[in-house]
N, C-alpha and C positions, 0 to 999 in steps of 0.2 A: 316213625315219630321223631326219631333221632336225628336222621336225615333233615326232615321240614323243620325241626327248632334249628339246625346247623344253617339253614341256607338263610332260615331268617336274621341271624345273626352277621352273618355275611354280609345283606341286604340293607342292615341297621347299623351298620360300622361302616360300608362302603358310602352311606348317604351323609353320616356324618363329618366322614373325613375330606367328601366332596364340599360341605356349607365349610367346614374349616379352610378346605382349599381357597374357596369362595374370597371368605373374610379375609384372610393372609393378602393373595394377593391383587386383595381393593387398597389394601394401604398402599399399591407404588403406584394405583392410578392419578393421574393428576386431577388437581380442582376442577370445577366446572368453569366453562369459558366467562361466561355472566359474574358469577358468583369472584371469578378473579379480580373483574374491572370492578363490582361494586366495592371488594376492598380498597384497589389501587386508589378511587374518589374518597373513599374514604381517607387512606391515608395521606393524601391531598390536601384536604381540609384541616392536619392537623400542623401543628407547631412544630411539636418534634417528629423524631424519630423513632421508630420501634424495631427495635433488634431485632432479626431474621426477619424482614420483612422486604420484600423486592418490588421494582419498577418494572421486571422484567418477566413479559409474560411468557416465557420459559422457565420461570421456575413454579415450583408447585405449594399454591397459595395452603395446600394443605399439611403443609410440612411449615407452617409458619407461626412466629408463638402465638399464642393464644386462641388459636386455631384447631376448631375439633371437626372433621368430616365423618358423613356417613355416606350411604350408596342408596342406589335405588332397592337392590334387593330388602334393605333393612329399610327402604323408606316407604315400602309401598307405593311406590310411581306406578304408574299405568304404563309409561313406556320404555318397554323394557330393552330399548338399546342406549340406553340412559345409563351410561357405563363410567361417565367421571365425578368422582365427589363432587358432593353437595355441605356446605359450612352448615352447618349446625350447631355451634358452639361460638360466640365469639367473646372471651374470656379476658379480657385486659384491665384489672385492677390493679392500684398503686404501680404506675406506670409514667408517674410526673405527666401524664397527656395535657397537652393544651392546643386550645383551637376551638371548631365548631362542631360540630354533627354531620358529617352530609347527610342528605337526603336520599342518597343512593345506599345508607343498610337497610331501608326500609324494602330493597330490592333482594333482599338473599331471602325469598320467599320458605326455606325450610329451615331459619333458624329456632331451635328448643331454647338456647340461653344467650341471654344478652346480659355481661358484668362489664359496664368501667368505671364502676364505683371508683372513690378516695382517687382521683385526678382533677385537673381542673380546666375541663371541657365549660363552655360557656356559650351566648347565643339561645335562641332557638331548638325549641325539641321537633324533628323532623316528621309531621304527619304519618310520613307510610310508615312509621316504625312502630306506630298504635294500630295497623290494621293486617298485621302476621298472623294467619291462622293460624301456626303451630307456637307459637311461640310460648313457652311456660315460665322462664324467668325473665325478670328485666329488672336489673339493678345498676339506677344511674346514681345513685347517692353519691353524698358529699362531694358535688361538683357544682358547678358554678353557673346552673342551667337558668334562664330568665324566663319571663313572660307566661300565657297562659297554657297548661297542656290541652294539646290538638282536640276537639272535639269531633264527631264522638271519638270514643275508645270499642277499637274490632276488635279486641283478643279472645276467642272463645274459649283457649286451650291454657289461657293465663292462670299459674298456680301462685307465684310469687311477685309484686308488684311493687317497687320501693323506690320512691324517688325524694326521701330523704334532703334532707342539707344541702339545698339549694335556694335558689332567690324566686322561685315560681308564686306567681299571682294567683287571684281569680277567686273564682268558685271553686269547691273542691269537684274534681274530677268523675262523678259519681256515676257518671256514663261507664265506667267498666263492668259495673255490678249487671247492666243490661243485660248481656250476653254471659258472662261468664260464672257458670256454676262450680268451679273448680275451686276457684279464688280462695286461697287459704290464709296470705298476710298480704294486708296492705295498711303500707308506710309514709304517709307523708310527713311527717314530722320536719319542725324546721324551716318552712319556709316562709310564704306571705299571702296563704291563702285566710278569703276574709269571706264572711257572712255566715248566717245559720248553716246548722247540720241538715240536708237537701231529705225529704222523706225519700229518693233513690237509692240512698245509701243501704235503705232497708232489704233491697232487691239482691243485696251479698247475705244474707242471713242464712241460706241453709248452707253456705260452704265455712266462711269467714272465719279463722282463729284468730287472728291475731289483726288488733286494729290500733295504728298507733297515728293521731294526730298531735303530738305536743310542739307549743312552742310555732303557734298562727297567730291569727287572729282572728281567730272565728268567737262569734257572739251567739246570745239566745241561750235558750235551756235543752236539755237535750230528749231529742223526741222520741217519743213513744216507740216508735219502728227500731231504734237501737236494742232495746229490750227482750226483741224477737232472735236474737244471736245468740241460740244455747249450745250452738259448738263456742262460743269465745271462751279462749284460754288467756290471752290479754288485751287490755282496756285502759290507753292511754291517752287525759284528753288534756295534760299539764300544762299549765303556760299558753292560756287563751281570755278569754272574756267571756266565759259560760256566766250564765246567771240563773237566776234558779233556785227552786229548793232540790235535793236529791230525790227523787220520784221512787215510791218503793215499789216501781215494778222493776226496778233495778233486780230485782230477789229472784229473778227470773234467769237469770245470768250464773245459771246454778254451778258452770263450768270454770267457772272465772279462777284466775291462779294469780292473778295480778291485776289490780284496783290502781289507779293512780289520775286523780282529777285535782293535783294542788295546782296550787298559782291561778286561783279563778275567781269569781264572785259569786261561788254559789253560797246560800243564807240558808236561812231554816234551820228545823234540827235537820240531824244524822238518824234517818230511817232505822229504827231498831229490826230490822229483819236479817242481821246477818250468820243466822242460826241455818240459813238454806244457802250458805255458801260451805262447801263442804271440802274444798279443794282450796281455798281461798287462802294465800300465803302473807300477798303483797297487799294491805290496804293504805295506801300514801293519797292524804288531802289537806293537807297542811296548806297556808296561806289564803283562805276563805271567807266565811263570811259567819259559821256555824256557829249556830246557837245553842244553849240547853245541856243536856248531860250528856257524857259520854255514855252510847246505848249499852246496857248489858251484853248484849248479844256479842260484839267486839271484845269485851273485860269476860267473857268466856270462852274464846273460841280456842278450839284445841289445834290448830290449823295454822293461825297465824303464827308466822315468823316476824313482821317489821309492822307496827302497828308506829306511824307517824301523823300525827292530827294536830300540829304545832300551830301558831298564829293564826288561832281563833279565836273565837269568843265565847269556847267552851266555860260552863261552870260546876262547883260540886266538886267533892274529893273524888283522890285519887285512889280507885277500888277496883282492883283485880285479883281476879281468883285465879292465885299463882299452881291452883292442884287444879284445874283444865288448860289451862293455857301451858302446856309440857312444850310447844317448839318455840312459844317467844325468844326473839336473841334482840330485839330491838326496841325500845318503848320510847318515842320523842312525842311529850307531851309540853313542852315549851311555849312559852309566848300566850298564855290563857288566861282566864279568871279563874284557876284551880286551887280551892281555899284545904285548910285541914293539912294536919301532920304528913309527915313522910310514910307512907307504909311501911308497918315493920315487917309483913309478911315479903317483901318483894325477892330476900333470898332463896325463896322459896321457888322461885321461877328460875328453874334448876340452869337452863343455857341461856336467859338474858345475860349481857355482857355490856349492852349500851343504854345506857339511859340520859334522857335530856328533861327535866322537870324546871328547867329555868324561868325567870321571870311569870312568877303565880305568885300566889300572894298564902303560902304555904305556913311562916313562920313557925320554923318546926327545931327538931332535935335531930342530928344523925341518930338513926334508932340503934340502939347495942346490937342488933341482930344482925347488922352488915357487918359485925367482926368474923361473921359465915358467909360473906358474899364472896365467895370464890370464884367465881365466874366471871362478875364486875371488872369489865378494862375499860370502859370509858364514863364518867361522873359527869353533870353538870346540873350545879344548882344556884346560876348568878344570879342576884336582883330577884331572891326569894324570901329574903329577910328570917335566913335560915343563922343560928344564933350558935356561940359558943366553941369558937374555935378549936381549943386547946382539947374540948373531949371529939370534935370531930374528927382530928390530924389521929387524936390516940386510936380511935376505935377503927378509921379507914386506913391505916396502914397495915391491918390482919388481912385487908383484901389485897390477896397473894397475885392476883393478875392485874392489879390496877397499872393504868398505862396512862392515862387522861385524867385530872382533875381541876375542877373550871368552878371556882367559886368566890367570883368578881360582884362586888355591890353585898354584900352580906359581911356578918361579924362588925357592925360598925362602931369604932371607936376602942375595941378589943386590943388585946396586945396578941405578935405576932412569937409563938413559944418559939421559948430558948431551948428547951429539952433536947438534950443531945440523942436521945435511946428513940427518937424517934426514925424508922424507916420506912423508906418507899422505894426498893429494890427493883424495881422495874417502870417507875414513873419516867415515863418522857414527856409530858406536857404539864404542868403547872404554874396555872392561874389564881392568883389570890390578890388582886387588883383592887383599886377604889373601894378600900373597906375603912380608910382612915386610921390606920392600925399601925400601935408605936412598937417602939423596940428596935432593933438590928438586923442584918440578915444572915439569918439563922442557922448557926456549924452542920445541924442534920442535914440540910442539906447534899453534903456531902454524901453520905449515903446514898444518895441518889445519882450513882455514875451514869444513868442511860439516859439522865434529861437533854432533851431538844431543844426546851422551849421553857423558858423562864419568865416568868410578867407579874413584879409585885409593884408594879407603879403604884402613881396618887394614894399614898398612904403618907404613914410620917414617923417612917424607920429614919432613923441617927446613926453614927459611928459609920465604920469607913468601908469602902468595898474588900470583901475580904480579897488576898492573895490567891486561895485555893480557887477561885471560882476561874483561872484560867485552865484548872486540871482538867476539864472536863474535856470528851473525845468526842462527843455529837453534841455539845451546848451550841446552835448556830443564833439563838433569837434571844436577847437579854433585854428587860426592859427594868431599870429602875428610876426612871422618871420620875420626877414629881415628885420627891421625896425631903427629906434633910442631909443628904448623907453627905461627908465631910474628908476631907484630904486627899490623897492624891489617886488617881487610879493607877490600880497596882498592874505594872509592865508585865505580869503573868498573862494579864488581859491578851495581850499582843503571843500568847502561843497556842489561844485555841485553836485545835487541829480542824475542826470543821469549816473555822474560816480561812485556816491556810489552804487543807488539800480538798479540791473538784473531788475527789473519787468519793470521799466520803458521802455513802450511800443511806437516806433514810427512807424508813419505810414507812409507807403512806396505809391509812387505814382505808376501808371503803364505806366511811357514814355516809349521809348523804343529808349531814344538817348540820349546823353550824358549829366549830367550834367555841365561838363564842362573839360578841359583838365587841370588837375594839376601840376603847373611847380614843378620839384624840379631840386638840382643840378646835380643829377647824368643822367638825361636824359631831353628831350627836352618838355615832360609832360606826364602825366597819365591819361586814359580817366576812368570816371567813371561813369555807365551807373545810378547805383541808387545810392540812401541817405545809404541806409544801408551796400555801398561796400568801406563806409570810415572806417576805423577804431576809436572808438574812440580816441581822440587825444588830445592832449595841446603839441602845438608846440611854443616857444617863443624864438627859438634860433636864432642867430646873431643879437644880441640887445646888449646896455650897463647896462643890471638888475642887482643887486648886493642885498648883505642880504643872509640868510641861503638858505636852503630847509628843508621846514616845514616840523617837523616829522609828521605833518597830512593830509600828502600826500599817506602816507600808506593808509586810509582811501577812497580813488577810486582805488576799487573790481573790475569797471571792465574798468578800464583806459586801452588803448594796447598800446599808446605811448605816451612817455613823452620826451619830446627833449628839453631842457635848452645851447644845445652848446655855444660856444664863448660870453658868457659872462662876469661878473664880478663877479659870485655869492661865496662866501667863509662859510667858516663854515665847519663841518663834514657831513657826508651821512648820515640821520638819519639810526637806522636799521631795523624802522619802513615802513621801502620803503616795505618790504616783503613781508607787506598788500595786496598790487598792484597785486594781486595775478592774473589776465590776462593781465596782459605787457606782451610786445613782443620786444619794443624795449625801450634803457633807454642809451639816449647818456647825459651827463655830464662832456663830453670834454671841454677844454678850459678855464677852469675856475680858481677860485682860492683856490679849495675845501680842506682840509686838515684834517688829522686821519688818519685813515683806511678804508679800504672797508670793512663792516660789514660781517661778515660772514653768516648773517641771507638771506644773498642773492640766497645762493644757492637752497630755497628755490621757487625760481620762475621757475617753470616748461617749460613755455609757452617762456621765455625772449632768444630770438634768434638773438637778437643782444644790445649788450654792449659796450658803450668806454668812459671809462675816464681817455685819454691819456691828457698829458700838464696840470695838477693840482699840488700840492702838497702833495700828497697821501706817506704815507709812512708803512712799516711793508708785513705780507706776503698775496699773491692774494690769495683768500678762494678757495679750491679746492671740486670737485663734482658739482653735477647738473647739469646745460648748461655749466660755466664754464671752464669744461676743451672744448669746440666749440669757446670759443674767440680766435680769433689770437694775439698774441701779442702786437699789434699795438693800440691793445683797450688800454695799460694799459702803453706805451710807456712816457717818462717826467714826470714820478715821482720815488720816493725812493721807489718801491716795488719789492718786490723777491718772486718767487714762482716761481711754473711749466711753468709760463708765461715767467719767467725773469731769472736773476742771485739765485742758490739756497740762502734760508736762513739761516742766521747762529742762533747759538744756542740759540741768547739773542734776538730771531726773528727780527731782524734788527733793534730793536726803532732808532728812531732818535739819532745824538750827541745834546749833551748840547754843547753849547759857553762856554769858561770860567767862564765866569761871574756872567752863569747860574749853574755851577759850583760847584763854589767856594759858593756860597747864598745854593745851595743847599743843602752843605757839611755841611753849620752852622746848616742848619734847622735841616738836621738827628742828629747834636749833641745836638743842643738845649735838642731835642725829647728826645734825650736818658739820658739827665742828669732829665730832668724835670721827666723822668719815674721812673731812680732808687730815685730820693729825696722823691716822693710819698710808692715807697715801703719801703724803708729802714724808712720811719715817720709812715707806719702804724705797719711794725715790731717791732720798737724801742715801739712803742704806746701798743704792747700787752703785751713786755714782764718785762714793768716796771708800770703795770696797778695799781698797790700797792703803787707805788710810789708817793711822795709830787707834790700834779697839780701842785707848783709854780715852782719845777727843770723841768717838762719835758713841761713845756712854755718857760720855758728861752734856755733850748737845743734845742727844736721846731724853737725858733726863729729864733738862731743862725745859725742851718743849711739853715734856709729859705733863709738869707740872703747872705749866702755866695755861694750859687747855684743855687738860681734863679733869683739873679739882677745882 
């Protein structure tokens, strides 16, 4: 018995160290002859270059990056003198590629993965590359493919299918579902396919997890046969022209982890069935068309994490039961007709952290119970007609993580507190804009070292910008526009560090809804989804400031706009502004500015819009750089000439003198010129009667002195 286990052992180590042998040495076999030439066309057709990669069929395609081989023995070939790798693998993402497709990869008939995702390949998608039977991945995303994909689609063996972020038409593609029972995600998001949801699509239902169309243009409502997908794990149909009410066979989709149908026209209520989603984290359908209440079903689920149902036409308070809802972190209910108080229960929604309850028509109170909302890092409740400043600042600064607060359009005609003991230790974004609200801008502030982002425009604070508001070390966006504020801005301005140094690093949240919508005058506001889609800024136009501009304003490298309009400010442009070297925009209209416009200007590469029309600017507009892109109008009420204006004349248009200034003028040049010839003509007299008695050339010294220089 000893014996027979001994030999079988023998038997089972000798057979495996032969398949070991085997695999070893398949790696030094070279590529298949075929499989070489279809790369070398392929690499052909491309733009660039791809490192290790040869013309020369001596080397071995299989030792080339992004190059994976397998053998016959691993591949299951029938003919087994089929002894040189076969490419299996052809792996080339974020590889800058540009060029076309050949049609020759649809020749490496045992390819498992095809990636060249994030390049920018462009053309035509090659027919034979939809008809590989083995093929399991193909991920062309975010490349630059055009036209309609090849019909039909042969892939039987297809588990991943993602043709993403490109410019592709048509129909969708729904031909792969025919044949392939595998199919576990398919992606087209992103491009330009248009028309209803095809009933084919239904033919992916027993395999399909993951289905992501956002961001087409497909229309219609969405049919019945999607409903049949109870493996879907996600469900994304955002940024289309759905219409429709939501169908509650939706309730069917019991696997669902992630919901996401915003940016569409669908209407009706919101289906109360979402008590049979049980797995359901993500439900995002914000920008719609929804009517009627928020379902219960939702304002219970113990499930959800990001519940966003924004710019509807949802009605009815705001009612959630914060003791089942234990994983909420996200609540954006914005843009509704959502009447009634703030919830005082909502601290009770133990890891919410973001809420957006903006523009509803709420008219409420901070409730005292948010002095327990520790959790709370992002606020927003603009154009809520939420009341009482001075106890909301007191009660919301207990919230120890706040980071964001955004309450622009409310407290109107309030004053904006003085209270020093106020703090907000970790606020980076504050919004208190367009509330109409007097007073100053406020010392507590200071308190607040870790601010970003500053915006108390269109109100009607007075008194001066303080000094202290350059101390700040990430203040990059200031806005006090539209206000009263009065005298000079203070040169501390010019040492924010976030507008000096690039490195200064902020860190970006991951909402994914608006910070808040930015009025300005030329439109009704601006939405901005993150921190870092502001530009940096110092806005302090339409105020009463006056005093120069500091030529150490040059010094913020990476300021993008600087707005000073309709004030009082005078002086010259320093020509230090040059510095400013990522401006974009640099309005200094209205003011009472006077010189010239430096010519060190044209230096600003980046600066796309300019005006400083209604100044006292005089002499010629600097031509080159941006420049010659100003319209006219930038440079309109004052004495300049140039390409912009009236040409200049030869004495480059200086200003006139008055008489007055004239006539003083006229002395001084004479003054000058007798005082210059008395000095030469005293030191010529001086050399050439050097021999001469000192006491005659003191008394002739004198005598001239006196009669040409008093």
């Amino acid at each position: 018995m000893d014996s027979y286990c001994f030999l079988v052992i023998i038997v089972v180590t000798g057979f495996f160290s032969i398949q070991a042998d085997q695999a070893l040495s398949s790696q030094n076999l070279p590529c298949n002859i075929n499989d070489m030439k279809a790369l070398q066309d392929f690499m052909t057709g491309l733009k660039t270059v791809i490192d290790g990669w040869s013309t020369n069929y001596s080397s071995d395609c299989c030792k080339w990056t992004g190059i994976t081989c397998s053998f016959s023995s691993s591949l299951g070939l029938d003919n087994s003198t089929e002894s040189a790798g076969r490419v299996v693998k052809l792996e080339l993402p974020k590889k800058k590629l540009a060029g076309k497709l050949s049609e020759s990869i649809g020749t490496l008939d045992q390819l498992r993965v095809v990636n060249l995702s994030l390049n920018f390949l462009q053309g035509s998608l090659p027919l034979l590359l939809f008809h590989l039977q083995n093929l399991q991945v193909l991920d062309l995303s975010s490349n630059d493919f055009s036209g309609p994909v090849p019909n039909p689609i042969l892939l039987p063996s297809i588990k991943i299918f993602d043709l993403s972020q490109n410019s592709l038409k048509g129909n969708l593609p729904v031909s792969i579902c025919d044949n392939a029972s595998t199919l576990l995600v398919l992606n087209l998001a992103e491009n330009y396919f248009s028309g209803n949801l095809p009933p084919g699509l239904g033919n992916c239902a027993s395999s399909l997890e993951k289905l992501s169309l956002n961001m087409n243009d497909l229309t219609g409502g969405i049919p019945e046969g999607i409903f049949r997908f109870q493996k879907l794990i996600l469900l994304e149909l955002k940024g289309n022209k759905f219409s429709g009410p939501l169908g509650k066979g939706i309730s069917n989709l019991t696997n669902l982890v992630h919901l996401d149908i915003s940016g569409n026209k669908f209407s009706g209520i919101i289906p109360d069935v979402f008590h049979s989603f049980v797995k359901l984290r993500f439900f995002v359908a914000h920008s719609n068309n929804f009517t009627g209440f928020i379902p219960s079903s939702l304002t219970n689920s113990y499930t959800l994490t990001v519940l966003n149902i924004r710019n509807n036409s949802l009605e009815g308070s705001v009612d959630l039961n914060c003791s089942a809802m234990v994983s909420l972190t996200s609540l954006d209910l914005g843009s509704n007709r959502l009447s009634g108080p703030i919830p005082d229960n909502l601290p009770s929604c133990e890891r919410l952290n973001n809420i957006n309850l903006a523009r509803n028509r709420l008219r409420s109170l901070i409730p005292e119970s948010f002095k327990n909302f520790h959790s709370l890092s992002y606020l927003s409740l603009s154009n809520s007609s939420i009341y009482n400043l001075s106890s909301s600042l007191r009660i919301l600064q207990h919230c120890k993580n706040l980071t964001t607060l955004v309450l622009p359009g409310n407290f109107q005609n309030e004053e904006l507190p003085a209270d020093s003991t106020l703090h907000f230790r970790k606020l980076k974004i504050l919004v208190i804009a367009n509330c109409r609200l007097t007073g100053s801008i406020p010392v507590w502030l200071l308190h607040s070292s870790n601010l970003h982002f500053l915006d108390l425009s269109w109100n009607h604070l007075n008194g001066q910008i303080p000094f202290w508001v350059g101390n700040f070390s990430f203040l990059f966006f200031i806005d006090f526009s539209n206000n009263s504020l009065t005298g000079e801005i203070p040169k501390s301005i010019t040492d924010l560090r976030s507008l000096i140094d690039s490195d200064i690093s902020i860190e970006e949240s991951s909402l994914d809804f608006p910070i808040f919508m930015k009025r300005n005058l030329d439109a009704s506001g601006l939405p901005y989804n993150k921190l870092l889609s502001f530009p940096p800024t110092l806005d302090f136009s339409y105020n009463n400031l006056s005093g120069p501009i500091w030529p150490e304003f040059g010094n913020l490298r990476t300021l993008h706009v600087l707005n000073l309009k309709v004030n009082k400010i005078s002086g010259p442009i320093p020509s230090n502004l040059s510095g400013m070297t990522s401006l974009e925009t640099l309005d200094l209209s209205h003011n009472k500015l006077s010189g010239t416009i430096p010519a060190s200007l044209v230096k600003l590469s980046f600066l796309s819009k300019f005006n400083v029309a209604d100044n006292q600017l005089y002499g010629q507009i600097p031509s080159g750089g941006q420049f010659s892109t100003f319209p006219a109008s930038s440079f309109q009420g004052n004495n300049l000439c140039g390409d912009h204006n009236s040409p200049c004349e030869s004495n480059d248009q200086l200003p006139s003198l008055q008489p007055d200034e004239s006539s003083r003028s006229n002395s001084i040049i004479n003054s000058g010129f007798f005082i210059a010839m008395a000095i030469g003509f005293a030191f010529g007299l001086f050399s050439s009667i050097i021999s001469c008695n000192k006491k005659i050339l003191k008394s002739l010294l004198k005598l001239f002195c006196k009669k040409h220089l008093y």
